[in-house]
Phi, psi and omega in degrees: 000149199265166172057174196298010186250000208295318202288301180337313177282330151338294158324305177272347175283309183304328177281320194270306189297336179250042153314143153212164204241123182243123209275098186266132173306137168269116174228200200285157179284128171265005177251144163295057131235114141347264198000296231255349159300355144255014160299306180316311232269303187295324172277351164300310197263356178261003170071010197294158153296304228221131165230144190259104179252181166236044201202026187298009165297336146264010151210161235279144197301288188295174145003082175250116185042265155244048175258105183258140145341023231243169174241161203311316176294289188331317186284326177316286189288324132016261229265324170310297164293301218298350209253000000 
C-alpha cells in the first residue's frame, strides 16, 4: 500500500502473522469497572507490557503483575524514551 499509511499497514500485516491467542485465567474482578477485568485477565496471561486506554480510571493505578495502564501520550513518550 501506498502513501503515508503504507509502512503502518505494512506493519500490522507482520503483526497478524506473529499472532497468538491466550486463554486468561479466571478470577474476582479487579477493576471498578467488572466489564474491563478481562482486559487485565488477557494482559496477564499474554504477558502484556501495556494495555492502552483512553479510560485508566477503572483500572488499578500500579502495576498489575507486568502490565502497566497507560493512555496513548503515556505510550508515546513510552516509547519515545526506548528509542
Amino acid at each position: 500500500m501506498q502513501g503515508a499509511y503504507g509502512r503502518g499497514y505494512r506493519q500490522l500485516g507482520r503483526s497478524r502473522a506473529r499472532r497468538a491467542l491466550f486463554q486468561p485465567n479466571v478470577s474476582a474482578a479487579v477493576s471498578a469497572d467488572p466489564a474491563d477485568t478481562k482486559f487485565l485477565q488477557c494482559a496477564e496471561a499474554a504477558q502484556a507490557v501495556y494495555i492502552v486506554t483512553g479510560n485508566k480510571r477503572h483500572f488499578p493505578a500500579a502495576l498489575y503483575g507486568k502490565t502497566r495502564v497507560v493512555n496513548a501520550g503515556e505510550l508515546l513518550d513510552q516509547i519515545t524514551l526506548e528509542i
